[in-house]
N, C-alpha and C positions, 0 to 999 in steps of 0.2 A: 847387565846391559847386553842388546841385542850386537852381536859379530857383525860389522858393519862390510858391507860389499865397495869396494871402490868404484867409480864411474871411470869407465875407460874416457882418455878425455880426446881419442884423434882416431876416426875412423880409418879401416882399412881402404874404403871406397867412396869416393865423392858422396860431397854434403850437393844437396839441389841447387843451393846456391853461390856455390864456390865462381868466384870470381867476378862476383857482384861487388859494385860498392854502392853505401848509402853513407850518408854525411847528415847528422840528424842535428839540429838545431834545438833542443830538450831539456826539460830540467821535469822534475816533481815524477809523476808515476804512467801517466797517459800515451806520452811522443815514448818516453825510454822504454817501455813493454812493446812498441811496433819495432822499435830498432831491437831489441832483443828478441823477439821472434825472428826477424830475417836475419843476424847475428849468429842463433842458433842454427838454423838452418845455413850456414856457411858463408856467408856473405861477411866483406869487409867490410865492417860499422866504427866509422869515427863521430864521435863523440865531440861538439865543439860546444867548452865551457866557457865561459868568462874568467876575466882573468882570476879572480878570486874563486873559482871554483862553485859547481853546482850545488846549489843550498841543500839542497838531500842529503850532502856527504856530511852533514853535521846537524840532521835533527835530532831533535832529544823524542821520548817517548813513542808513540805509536808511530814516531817518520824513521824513525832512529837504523830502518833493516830496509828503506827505499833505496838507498844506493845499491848496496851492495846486490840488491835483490834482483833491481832492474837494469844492470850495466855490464854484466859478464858479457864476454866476447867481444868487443867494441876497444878499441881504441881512443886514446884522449888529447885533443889539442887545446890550449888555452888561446884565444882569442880574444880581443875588446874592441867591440863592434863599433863601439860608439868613436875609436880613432880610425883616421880615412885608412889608415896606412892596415888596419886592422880588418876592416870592410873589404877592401881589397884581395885581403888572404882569404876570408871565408867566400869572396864568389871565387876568386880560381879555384878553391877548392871543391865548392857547389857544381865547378864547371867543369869538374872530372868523376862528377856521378852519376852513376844511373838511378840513385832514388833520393830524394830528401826528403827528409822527414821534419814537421817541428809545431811546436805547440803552444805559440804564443797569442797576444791578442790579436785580435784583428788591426791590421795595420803598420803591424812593427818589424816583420821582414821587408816590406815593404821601405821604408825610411831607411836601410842599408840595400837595396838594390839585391836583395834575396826572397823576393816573392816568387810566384811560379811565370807573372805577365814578362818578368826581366830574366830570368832564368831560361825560360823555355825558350827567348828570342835567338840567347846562343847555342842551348841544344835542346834541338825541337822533340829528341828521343826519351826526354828526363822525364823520370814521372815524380810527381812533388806529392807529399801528403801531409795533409793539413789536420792535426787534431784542436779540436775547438769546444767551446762549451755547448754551443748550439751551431746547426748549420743556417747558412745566409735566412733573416729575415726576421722578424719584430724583436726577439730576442737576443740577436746574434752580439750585440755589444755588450750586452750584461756580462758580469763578472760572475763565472760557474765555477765551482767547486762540488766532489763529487756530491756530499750532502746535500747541499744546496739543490743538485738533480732530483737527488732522491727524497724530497720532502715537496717539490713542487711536481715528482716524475711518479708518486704514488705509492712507489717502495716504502717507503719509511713508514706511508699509512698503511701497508699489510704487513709490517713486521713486527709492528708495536702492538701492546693492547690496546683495545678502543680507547680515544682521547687518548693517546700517550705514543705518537709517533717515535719512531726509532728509525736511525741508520743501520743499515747491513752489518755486519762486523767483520766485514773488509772493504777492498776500493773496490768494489764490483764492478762501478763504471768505467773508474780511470785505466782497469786492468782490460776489461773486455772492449773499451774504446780506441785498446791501444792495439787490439787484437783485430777489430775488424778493418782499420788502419791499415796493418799489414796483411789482410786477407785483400783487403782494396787492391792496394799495391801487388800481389802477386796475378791476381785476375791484370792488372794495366801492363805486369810484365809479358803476361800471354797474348794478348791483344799489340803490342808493341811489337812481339814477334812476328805477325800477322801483318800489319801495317806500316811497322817501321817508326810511329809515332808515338810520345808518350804520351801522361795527360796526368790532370791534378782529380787527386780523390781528397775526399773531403767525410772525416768522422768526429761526433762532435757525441759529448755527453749525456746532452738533456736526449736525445734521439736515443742511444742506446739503451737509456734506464726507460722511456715509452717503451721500446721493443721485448723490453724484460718482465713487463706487467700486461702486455697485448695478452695474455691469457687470462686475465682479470677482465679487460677491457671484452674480450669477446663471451665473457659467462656471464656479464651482466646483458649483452646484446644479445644471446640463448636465451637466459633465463626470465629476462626484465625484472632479475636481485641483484645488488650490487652485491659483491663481493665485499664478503667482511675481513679484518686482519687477521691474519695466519692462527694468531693464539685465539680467537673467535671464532674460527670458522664451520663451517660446516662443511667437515670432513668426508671426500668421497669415499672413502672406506675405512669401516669401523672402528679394525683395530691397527691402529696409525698413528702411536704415541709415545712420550716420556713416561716410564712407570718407578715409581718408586719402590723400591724392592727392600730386602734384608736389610737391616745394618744403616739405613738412607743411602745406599747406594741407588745411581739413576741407570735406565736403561730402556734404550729405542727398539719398543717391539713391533711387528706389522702382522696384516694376514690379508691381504687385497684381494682375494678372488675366496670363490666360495671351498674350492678346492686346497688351499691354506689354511681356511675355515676349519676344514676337515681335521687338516693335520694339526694343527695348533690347539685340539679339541681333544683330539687321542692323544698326543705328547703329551701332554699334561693331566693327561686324565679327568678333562669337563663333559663328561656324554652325557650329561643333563644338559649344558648348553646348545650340545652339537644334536641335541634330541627335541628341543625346543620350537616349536614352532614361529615364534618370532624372532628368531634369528634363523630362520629356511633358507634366506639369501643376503648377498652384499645391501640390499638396497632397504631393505627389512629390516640388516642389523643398522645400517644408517640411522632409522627413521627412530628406533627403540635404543637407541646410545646412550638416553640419560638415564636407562635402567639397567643397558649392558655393562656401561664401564665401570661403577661403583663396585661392581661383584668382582669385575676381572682385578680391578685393584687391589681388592680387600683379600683375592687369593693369589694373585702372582705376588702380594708382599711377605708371601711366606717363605718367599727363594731368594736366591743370593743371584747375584748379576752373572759372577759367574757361572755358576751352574745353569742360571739362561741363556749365556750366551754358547755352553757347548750342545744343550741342548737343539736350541734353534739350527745351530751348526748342523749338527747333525741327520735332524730330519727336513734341512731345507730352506728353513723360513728364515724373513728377511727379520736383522737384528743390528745393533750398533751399540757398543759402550760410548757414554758421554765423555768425549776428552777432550784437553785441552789443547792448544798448540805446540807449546813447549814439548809434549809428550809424544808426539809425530818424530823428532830425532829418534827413538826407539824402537820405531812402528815395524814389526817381523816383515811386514809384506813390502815396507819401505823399500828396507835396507837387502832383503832378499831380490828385489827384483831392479838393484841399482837406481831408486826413484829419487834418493839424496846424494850431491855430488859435493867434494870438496872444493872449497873455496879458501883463497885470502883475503881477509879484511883490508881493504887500501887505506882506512882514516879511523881517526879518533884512536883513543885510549888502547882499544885494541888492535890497531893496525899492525900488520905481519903477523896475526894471529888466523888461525885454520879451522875453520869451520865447518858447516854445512849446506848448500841450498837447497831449493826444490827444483826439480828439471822439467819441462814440458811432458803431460800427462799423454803421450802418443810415442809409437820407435815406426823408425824408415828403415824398412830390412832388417828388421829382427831388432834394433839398437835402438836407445836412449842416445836423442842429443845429447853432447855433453860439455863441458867449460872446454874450451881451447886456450881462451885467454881468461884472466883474473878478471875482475872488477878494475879500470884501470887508477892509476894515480893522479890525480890531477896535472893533465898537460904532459902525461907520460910521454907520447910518441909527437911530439910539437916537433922535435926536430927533425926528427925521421921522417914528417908528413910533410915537414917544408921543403927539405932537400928533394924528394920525391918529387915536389911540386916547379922545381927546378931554381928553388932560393939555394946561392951560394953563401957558405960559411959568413963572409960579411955581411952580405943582405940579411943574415939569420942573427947575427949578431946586431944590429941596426934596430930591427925589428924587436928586441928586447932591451936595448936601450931606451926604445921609445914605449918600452910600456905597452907593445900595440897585441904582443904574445908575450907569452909564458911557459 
């Protein structure tokens, strides 16, 4: 096993958004990836669950790593919106933020007096942001999920084989939805500074999984071909594939330009290929593929993955062994360059147990964001955020009587 590097978890020097707060109204993977972005970046993110706590902390299967994934750094209040005395906590609360965030249907912050039209009336400087399945109009009250984008948003139809649509094999949408959310949000912080005012942005689903295929949409508007799915396609350059090698081992070889051409031709020893005249160029070996690749398969299967993959290494060319996820906790470049940081599970069977996560793929001044706070516990800091909020020990006591916190 690879010698795992620790995540430092507390900068020597201000985080960008140290001394912000956001108060996110969120459950499932969409709203908690914008509060965990600006969470990372230093900002105080509370977390306000129901009183029973957000359903992610206790899915099974493929939900089963949503919590913990999408909730570090954030703090947690339990609330219940639906008692007045409950409603009441989450606007004072709302009403000492500078950002909210949250991800419900259309209409439902609204019925607790936590939309941005009643929010913003008492401060004008909040900026509110709305993740949605679609933004306002024919769509907007359908019920999204990210599938559901991505099988009416076109993804599914390029990732699948013909007739046989497939989903991504992650939340692409819900994660990148949640990300431009908080890109929103940073751009209304800068502009806020500027004018003094905040304002409501608004990221929704179905919008982001369009903007992830707008390069399909624009080669059929090029070309007048529609683009075929990934596993069908007609590949802008040649060699751009899964190869089957020794043993049935798989492995992602490339050569994208003619000058890769070269060397993926001398590495290996093909100077009949690299002598050939129908393969002269990138666009040549395109057009002759269903007679180039048969050959290159039938002799890159005489090598073992590994020995392609130090070769590639070494003279350049681009390469990738097929792995799995699970297999990422090992990864040499991972753990060498602090990319996995330690966590604690907050629920289920393995709670107080020490794990791993992944950390935003970017550093501010040489550093990896890193955990400051755990994943929280359900309603961890409820009382630390009410006294804060100026409830005295009875009022806080009252307010748990009545069911209205947790």
């Amino acid at each position: 096993m690879v010698q795992r590097v620790n995540q430092v978890s507390a900068k020597a020097t201000p985080l960008p958004l140290e001394g912000l707060r956001v108060v996110e109204f969120t459950h499932m993977v969409m709203g908690p990836t914008c509060g965990m972005v600006l969470a990372d970046m230093g900002a105080e993110v509370i977390k306000v669950e129901p009183i029973d706590g957000d359903r992610t902390r206790h899915l099974l299967g493929a939900g089963a790593g949503f919590f913990p994934m999408f909730n570090r750094n954030k703090k947690s209040i339990a609330i219940d919106l639906h008692k007045p005395e409950g409603a009441a906590v989450a606007r004072k609360l709302a009403a000492s933020a500078d950002v909210v965030a949250e991800n419900f249907k259309p209409g439902t912050m609204k019925k607790y007096g936590l939309d941005y039209p009643s929010l913003s009336a008492v401060n004008e400087r909040l900026i509110y942001v709305s993740h949605k399945g679609f933004l306002p109009g024919p769509y907007e009250h359908r019920v999204a999920l990210d599938e559901v984008v991505q099988m009416m948003g076109g993804l599914a139809y390029m990732t699948g084989r013909p007739g046989d649509p497939l989903r991504a094999g992650t939340s692409v949408n819900d994660i990148m939805g949640g990300m431009f959310g908080a890109i929103g949000a940073l751009g209304a912080l800068i502009q806020r500074g500027i004018t003094g005012k905040g304002q409501e942005v608004q990221s929704a689903l179905f919008e982001n999984n369009v903007f992830l295929v707008g390069q399909h949409m624009l080669q059929y508007a090029i070309t007048g071909k529609a683009a075929a799915p990934m596993p069908d396609r007609i590949s802008a350059w040649a060699v751009y594939d899964v190869f089957t090698v020794k043993d049935g081992e798989q492995i992602f070889l490339a050569a994208v330009s003619d000058a890769q051409w070269a060397t993926f031709c001398d590495a290996l020893g093909f100077a009949d290929l690299k002598a050939d005249p129908r393969f002269a160029n990138n666009n040549l070996r395109v057009q002759c593929r269903p007679a180039l690749m048969p050959v290159l398969r039938e002799r890159l299967a005489r090598h073992s993955a590994a020995e392609l993959s130090s070769l590639f290494e070494r003279v350049g060319l681009p390469f990738a062994p097929i792995r799995r996820p699970e297999e990422l906790f090992d990864d040499e470049h991972l753990n060498a360059t602090g990319g996995l940081a330690d966590i604690t599970l907050p629920d289920g069977a393995r709670a107080g147990e020490t794990t791993q996560t992944t950390l935003f793929p970017f550093t501010m001044g040489g550093e990896r964001l890193g955990v400051r706070l755990q994943p929280p516990r359900q309603g961890q800091h409820t009382s630390e955020l009410l006294r804060e909020l100026g409830y005295g020990d009875n009022e806080v006591q009252a307010l748990r009587v009545a069911h209205a916190v947790a």
